[in-house]
C-alpha positions as CSV (number, residue, x, y, z in Angstrom):
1,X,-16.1,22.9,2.1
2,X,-13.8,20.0,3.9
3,X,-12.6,20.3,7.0
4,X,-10.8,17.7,7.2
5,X,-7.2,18.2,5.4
6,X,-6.1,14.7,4.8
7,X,-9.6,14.9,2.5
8,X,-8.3,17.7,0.4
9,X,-6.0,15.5,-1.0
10,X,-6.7,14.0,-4.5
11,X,-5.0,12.4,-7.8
12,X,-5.4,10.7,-10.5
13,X,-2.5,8.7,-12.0
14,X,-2.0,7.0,-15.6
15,X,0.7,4.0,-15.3
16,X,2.5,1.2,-16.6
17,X,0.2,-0.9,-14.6
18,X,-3.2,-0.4,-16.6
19,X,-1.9,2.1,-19.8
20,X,0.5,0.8,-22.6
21,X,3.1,3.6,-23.8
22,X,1.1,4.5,-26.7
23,X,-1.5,5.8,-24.1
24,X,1.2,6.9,-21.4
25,X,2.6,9.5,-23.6
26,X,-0.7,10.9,-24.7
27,X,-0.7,12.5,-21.2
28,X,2.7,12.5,-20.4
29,X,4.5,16.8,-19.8
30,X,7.4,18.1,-20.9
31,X,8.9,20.3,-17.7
32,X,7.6,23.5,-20.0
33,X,4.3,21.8,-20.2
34,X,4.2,21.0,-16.3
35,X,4.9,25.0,-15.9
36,X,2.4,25.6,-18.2
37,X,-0.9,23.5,-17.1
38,X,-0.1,24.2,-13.0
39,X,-0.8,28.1,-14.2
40,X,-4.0,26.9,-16.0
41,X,-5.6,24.7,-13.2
42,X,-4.7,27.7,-10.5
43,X,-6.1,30.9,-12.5
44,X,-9.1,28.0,-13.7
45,X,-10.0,25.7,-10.9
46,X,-10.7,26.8,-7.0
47,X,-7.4,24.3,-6.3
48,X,-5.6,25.7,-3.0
49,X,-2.7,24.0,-4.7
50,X,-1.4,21.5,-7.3
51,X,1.5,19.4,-8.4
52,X,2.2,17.4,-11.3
53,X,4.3,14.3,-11.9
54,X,5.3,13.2,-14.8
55,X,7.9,10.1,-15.6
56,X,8.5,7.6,-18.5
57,X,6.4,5.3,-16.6
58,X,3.5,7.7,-15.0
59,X,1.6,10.6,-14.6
60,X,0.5,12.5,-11.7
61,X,-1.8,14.8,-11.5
62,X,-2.0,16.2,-7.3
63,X,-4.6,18.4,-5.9
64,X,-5.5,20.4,-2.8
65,X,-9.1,21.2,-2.6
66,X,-11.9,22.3,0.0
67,X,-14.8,21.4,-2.8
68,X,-15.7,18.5,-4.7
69,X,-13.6,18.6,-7.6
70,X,-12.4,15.6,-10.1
71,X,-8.6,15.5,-10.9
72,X,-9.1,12.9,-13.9
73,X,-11.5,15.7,-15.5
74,X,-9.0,18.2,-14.6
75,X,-6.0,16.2,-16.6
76,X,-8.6,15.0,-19.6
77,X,-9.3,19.0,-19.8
78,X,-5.8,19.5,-20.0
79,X,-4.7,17.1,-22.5
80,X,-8.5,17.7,-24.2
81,X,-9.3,14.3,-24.0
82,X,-12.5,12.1,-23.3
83,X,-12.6,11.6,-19.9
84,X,-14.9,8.9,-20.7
85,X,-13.0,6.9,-23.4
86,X,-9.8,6.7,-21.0
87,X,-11.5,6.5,-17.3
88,X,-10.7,2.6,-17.3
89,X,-7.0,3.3,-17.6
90,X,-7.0,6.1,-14.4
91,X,-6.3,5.8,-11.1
92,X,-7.8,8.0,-8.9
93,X,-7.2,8.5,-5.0
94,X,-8.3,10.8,-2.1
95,X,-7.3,10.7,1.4
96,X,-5.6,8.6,3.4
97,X,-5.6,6.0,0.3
98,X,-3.6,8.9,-2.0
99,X,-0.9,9.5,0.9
100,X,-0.2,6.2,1.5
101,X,0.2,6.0,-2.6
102,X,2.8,8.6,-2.5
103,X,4.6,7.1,0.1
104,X,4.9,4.1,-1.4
105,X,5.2,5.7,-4.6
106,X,8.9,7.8,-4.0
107,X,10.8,4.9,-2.4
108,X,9.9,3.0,-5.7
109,X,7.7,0.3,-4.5
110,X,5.3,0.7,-7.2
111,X,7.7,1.3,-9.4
112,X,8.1,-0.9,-12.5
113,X,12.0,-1.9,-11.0
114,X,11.2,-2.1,-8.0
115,X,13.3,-0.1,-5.5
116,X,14.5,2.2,-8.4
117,X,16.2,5.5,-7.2
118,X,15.2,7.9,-9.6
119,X,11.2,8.5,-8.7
120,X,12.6,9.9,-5.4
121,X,14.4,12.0,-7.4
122,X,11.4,12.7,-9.0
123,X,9.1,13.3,-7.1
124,X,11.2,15.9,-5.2
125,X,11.6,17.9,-9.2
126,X,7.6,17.9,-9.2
127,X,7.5,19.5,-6.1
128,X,10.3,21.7,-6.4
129,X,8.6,22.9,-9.7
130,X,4.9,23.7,-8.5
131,X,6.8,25.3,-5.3
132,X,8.5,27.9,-7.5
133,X,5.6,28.7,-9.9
134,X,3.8,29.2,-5.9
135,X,1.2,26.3,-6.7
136,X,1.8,24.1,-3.4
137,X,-0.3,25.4,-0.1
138,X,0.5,23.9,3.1
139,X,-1.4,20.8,2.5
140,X,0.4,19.5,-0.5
141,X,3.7,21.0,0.9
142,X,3.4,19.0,3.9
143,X,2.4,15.4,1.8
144,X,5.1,15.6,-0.4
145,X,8.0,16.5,2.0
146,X,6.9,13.3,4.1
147,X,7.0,11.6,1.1
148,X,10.5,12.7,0.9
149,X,11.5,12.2,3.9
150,X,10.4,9.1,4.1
151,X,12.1,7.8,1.5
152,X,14.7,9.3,2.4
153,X,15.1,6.8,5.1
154,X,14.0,3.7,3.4
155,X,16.9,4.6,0.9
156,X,19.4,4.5,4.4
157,X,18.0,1.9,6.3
158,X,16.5,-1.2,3.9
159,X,18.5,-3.1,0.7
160,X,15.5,-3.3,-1.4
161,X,15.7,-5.9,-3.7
162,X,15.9,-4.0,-6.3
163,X,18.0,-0.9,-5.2
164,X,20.7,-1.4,-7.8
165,X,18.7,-1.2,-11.0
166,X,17.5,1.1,-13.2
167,X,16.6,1.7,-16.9
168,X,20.2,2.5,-17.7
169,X,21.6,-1.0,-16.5
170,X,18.7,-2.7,-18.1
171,X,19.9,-0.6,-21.7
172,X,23.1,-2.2,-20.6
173,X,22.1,-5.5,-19.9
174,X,20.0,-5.6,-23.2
175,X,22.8,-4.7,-25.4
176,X,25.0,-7.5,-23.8
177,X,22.4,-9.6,-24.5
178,X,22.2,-9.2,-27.9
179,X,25.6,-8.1,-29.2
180,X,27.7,-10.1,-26.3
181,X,31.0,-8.0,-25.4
182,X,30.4,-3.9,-26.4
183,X,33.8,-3.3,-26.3
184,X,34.4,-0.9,-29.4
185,X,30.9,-1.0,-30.5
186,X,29.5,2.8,-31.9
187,X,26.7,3.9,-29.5
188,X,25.4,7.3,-30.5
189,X,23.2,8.7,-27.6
190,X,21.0,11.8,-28.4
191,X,20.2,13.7,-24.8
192,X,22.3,14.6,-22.6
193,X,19.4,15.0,-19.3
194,X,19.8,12.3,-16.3
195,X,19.5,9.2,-18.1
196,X,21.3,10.1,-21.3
197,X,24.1,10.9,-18.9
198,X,23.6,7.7,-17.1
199,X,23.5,5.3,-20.1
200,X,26.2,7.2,-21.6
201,X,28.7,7.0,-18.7
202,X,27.9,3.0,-18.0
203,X,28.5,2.3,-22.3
204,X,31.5,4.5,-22.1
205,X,32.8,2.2,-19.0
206,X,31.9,-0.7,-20.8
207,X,34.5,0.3,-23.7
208,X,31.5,1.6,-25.5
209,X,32.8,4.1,-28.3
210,X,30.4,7.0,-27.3
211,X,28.8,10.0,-29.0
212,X,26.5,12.3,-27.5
213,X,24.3,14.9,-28.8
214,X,24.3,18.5,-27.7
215,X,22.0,21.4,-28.9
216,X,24.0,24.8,-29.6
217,X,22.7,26.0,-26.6
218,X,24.9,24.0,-24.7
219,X,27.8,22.7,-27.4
220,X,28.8,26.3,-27.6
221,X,29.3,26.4,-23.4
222,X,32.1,25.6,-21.4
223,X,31.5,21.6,-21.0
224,X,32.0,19.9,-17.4
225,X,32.0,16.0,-16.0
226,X,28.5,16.6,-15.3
227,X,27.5,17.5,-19.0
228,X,29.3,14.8,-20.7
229,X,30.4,11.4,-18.8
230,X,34.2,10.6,-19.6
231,X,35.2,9.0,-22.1
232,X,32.3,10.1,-24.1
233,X,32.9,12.4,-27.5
234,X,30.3,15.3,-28.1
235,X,28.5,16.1,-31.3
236,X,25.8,18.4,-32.3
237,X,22.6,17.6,-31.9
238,X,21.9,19.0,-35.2
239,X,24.5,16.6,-37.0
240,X,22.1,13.5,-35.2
241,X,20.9,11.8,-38.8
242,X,24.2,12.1,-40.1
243,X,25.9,10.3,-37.5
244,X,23.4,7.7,-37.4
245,X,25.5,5.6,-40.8
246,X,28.6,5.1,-38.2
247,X,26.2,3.5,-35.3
248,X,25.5,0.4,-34.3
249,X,23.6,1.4,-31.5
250,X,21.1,4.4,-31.5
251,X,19.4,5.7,-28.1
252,X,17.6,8.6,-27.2
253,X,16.3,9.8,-23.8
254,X,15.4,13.4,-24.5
255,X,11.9,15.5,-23.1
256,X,10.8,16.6,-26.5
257,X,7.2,16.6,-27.1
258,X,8.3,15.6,-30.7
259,X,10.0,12.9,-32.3
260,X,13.9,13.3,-32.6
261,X,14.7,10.7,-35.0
262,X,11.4,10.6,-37.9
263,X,11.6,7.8,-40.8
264,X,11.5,10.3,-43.7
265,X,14.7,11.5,-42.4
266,X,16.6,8.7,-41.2
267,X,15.8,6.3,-44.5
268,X,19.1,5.7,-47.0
269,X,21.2,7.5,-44.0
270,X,21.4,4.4,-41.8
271,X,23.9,1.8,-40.9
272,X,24.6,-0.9,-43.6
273,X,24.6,-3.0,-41.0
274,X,22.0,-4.3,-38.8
275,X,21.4,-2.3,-35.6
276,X,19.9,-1.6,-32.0
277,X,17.5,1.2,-31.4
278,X,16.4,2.3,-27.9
279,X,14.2,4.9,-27.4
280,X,13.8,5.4,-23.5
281,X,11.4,8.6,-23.7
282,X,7.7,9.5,-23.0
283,X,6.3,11.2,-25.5
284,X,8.5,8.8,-28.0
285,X,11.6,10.5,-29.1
286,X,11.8,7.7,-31.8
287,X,9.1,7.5,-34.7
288,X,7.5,3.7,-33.7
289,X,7.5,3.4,-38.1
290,X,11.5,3.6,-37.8
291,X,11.4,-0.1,-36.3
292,X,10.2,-1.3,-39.9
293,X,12.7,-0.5,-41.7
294,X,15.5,-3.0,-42.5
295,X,18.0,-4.0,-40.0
296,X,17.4,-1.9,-37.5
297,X,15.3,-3.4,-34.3
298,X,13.8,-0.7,-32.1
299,X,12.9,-1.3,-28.2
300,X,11.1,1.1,-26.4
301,X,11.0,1.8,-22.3
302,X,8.3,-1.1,-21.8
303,X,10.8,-3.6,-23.4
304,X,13.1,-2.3,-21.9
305,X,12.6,-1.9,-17.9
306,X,11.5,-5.5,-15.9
307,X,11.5,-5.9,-12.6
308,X,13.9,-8.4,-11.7
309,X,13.9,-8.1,-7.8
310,X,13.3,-11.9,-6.9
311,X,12.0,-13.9,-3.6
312,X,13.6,-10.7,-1.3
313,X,11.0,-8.3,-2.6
314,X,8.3,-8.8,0.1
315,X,11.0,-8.7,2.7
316,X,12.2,-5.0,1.5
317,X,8.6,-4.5,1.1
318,X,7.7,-5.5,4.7
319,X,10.7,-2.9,5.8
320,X,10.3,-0.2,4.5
321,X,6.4,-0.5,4.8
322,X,7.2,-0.4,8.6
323,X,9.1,2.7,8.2
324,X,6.6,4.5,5.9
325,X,4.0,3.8,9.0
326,X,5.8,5.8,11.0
327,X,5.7,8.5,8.8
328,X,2.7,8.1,8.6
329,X,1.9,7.9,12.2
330,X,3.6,11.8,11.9
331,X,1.4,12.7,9.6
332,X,-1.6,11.9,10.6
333,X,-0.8,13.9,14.4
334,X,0.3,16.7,12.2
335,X,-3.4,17.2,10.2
336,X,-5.1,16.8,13.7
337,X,-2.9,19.6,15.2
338,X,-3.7,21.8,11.9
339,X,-7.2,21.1,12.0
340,X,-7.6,22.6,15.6
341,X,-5.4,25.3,15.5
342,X,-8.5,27.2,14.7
343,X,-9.7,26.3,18.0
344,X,-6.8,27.2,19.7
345,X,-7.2,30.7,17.9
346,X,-10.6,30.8,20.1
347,X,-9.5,30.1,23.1
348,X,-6.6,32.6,23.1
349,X,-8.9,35.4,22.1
350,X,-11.6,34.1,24.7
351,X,-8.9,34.1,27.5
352,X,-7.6,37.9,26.1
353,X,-11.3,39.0,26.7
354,X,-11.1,37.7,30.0
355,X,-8.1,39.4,31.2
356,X,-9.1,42.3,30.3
357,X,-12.2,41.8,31.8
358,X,-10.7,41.6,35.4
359,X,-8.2,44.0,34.6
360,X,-10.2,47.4,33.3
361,X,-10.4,49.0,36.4
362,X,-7.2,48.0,37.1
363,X,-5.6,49.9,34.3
364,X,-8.5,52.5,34.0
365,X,-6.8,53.7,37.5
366,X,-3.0,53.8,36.9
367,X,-2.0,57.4,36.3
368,X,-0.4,57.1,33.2
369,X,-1.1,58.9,29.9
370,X,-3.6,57.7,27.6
371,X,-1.1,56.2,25.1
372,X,0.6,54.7,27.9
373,X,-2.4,52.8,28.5
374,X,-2.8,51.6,25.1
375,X,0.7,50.1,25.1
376,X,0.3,48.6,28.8
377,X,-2.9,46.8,26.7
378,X,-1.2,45.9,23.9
379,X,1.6,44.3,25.7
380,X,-0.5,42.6,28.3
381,X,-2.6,40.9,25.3
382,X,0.8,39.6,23.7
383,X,2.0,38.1,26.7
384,X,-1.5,36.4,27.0
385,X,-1.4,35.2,24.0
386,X,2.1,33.7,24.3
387,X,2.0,32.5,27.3
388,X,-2.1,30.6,26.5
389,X,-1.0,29.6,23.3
390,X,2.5,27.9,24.5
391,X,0.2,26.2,27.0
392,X,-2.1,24.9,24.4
393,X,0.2,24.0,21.9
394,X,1.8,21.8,24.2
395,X,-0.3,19.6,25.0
396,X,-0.1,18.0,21.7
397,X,3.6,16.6,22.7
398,X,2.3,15.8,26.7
399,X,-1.0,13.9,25.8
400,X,-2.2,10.9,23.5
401,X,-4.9,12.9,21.0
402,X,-7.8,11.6,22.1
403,X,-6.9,13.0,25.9
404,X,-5.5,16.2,23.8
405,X,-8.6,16.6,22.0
406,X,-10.7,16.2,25.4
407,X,-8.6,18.8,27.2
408,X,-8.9,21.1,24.5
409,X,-12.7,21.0,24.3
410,X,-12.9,21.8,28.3
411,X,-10.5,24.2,28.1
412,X,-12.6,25.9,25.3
413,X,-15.8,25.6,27.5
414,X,-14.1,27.4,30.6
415,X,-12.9,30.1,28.7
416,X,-16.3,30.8,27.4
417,X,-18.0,31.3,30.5
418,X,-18.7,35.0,31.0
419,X,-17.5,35.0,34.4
420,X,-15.6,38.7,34.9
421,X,-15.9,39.8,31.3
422,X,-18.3,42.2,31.8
């Protein structure tokens, strides 16, 4: 079993960095999917806890564990995959090596645009998700709200470089590039999550003509700002092929494990002239063979998203590295206090043993009623326990932790001494 916390820690990641899309989506979860494989790892695996992230760039798998136990296994199992035929394209991490990762990891400076917003964002859902399905235990709780936090504060305190992009502005920036001024140009947009509402709103801005797709589900519900950007119209999703002859421009950002738009059903319904495809979602919402088909050019999230940060990128990095050590510093302090609380525990019950030691005669001699006795106890070993415990605790805000630790350990060997217990 470890002992040590920090140690119980493990991942194994899949990422733009080392796995093309093709591979990416292989692995990538729908939020249903998420739900879904957290329940199988907890009723399957001896995992105190587990969270899973997955993005159009990454995925996650997060473990807390007291025995030896291999997360890329865990995720090939999952996804019933080789673990073999993909181990070159893993990451995995344990540690002090996988906390730092997710440090860095939710103020976006491994991100693929570097500083993005959205992992945070992110990152926070994953946790949020394995916390209601009760698959977090304190260890993983405690990793991932630093992680939080601390981006949290990078986001206030440092202008990363690249703070102002993200996928949608790139979609933006692309179309610019190739169609010039899109003033009046027929975008359909099928999804209406995060970034089909964030594309949607910055074409619509642009004097875009905008359609977005909603299911019945929601199309047949009382519409808000937040379901549909201004200036955007609504169609169903259902009518998506249809409307695909009047559009220039075709994206989809939707977390279907299945393709939206397939080329059976798209061929002799299309635009006579040519057009842009953008398919932003991982699994592909966009069937790859639909780029082959004439006039239409199809881009997918890895042509889409490049980091353009510049020279000031080591300069954000430097900054918001100096804040994430702090954090760090935190955390660390906070696994040392957890991992001797169990010593504390000891040296409370030693020092109840010894009061009562000194104080049986004591109390054997007051002429009270039996059960008045018994409640005299029971109070007397509450207010031990308080008042050694506050004392213990303390020290860990009065003293540097190797002084703390030192203390603690003589404490410990006083209070075992059998001097009046007996």
């Amino acid at each position: 079993m470890t002992k040590n916390l920090k140690l119980r820690v493990k991942m194994v990641g899949i990422d733009h960095n080392r796995a093309t899309i093709e591979y990416r989506e292989h692995f990538a979860f729908t939020k249903a999917g998420a739900m879904e494989a957290m329940r199988v790892l907890k009723e399957n695996y001896p995992v105190d806890g587990c969270v899973i992230i997955s993005t159009c760039n990454r995925t996650e798998l997060w473990i807390s564990a007291g025995v030896d136990l291999s997360p890329r296994s865990m995720l090939c199992a999952l996804k019933e995959a080789d673990p073999d035929r993909y181990k070159d394209l893993f990451v995995e991490r344990k540690g002090e090596e996988a906390v730092w990762h997710l440090l860095k990891l939710a103020c976006g400076l491994d991100s693929r645009i570097f500083g993005e917003d959205q992992i945070l964002s992110q990152v926070r859902e994953a946790l949020d998700l394995a916390r209601m399905l009760q698959c977090t235990d304190m260890v993983l709780e405690k990793v991932f709200q630093t992680a939080i936090g601390a981006a949290k504060k990078v986001k206030s305190k440092v202008r990363l470089a690249g703070v102002d992009g993200s996928a949608a502005l790139q979609v933006l920036a692309l179309l610019k590039e190739k169609l010039g001024d899109i003033r009046g140009v027929s975008c359909l947009m099928i999804g209406n999550g995060k970034m089909g509402r964030l594309v949607a709103g910055l074409l619509a801005a642009q004097g875009a003509e905008v359609k977005m797709t909603l299911r019945k589900a929601v199309h047949g519900s009382r519409l808000t700002e937040q379901t549909v950007p201004e200036g955007c119209a609504v169609v169903p999703y259902e009518d998506r092929i249809r409307e695909l002859a009047s559009s220039k421009v075709v994206i989809s950002a939707t977390r279907s494990p299945h393709y939206t738009l397939k080329k059976n059903e798209v061929e002799g319904r299309l635009n006579k002239e040519p057009s842009i495809w953008i398919d932003l979602a991982v699994p592909r919402d966009i069937e790859p063979e639909i780029g082959a088909l004439p006039g239409i050019t199809l881009f997918d999230i890895d042509h889409i998203v490049r980091d353009e940060c510049g020279g000031n990128k080591e300069k954000g990095r430097e900054e918001a590295m100096e804040i994430l050590r702090e954090y760090m510093h935190d955390l660390d302090k906070w696994f040392a206090f957890r991992e001797i609380i169990p010593e504390i525990q000891d040296i409370v019950k030693l020092s109840v043993e010894d009061v009562f030691g000194r104080l049986r005669d004591p109390i054997g001699s007051v002429p009270l009623p039996e059960e008045e006795k018994k409640r005299l106890r029971t109070a007397i070993e509450q207010a031990v326990e308080k008042s050694v415990g506050k004392l213990l605790f303390g020290l860990k805000d009065t003293l540097r932790e190797p002084l703390w630790q030192e203390c603690l350990a003589a404490v410990r060997e006083s209070a075992s001494r059998e001097t009046l217990k007996s």
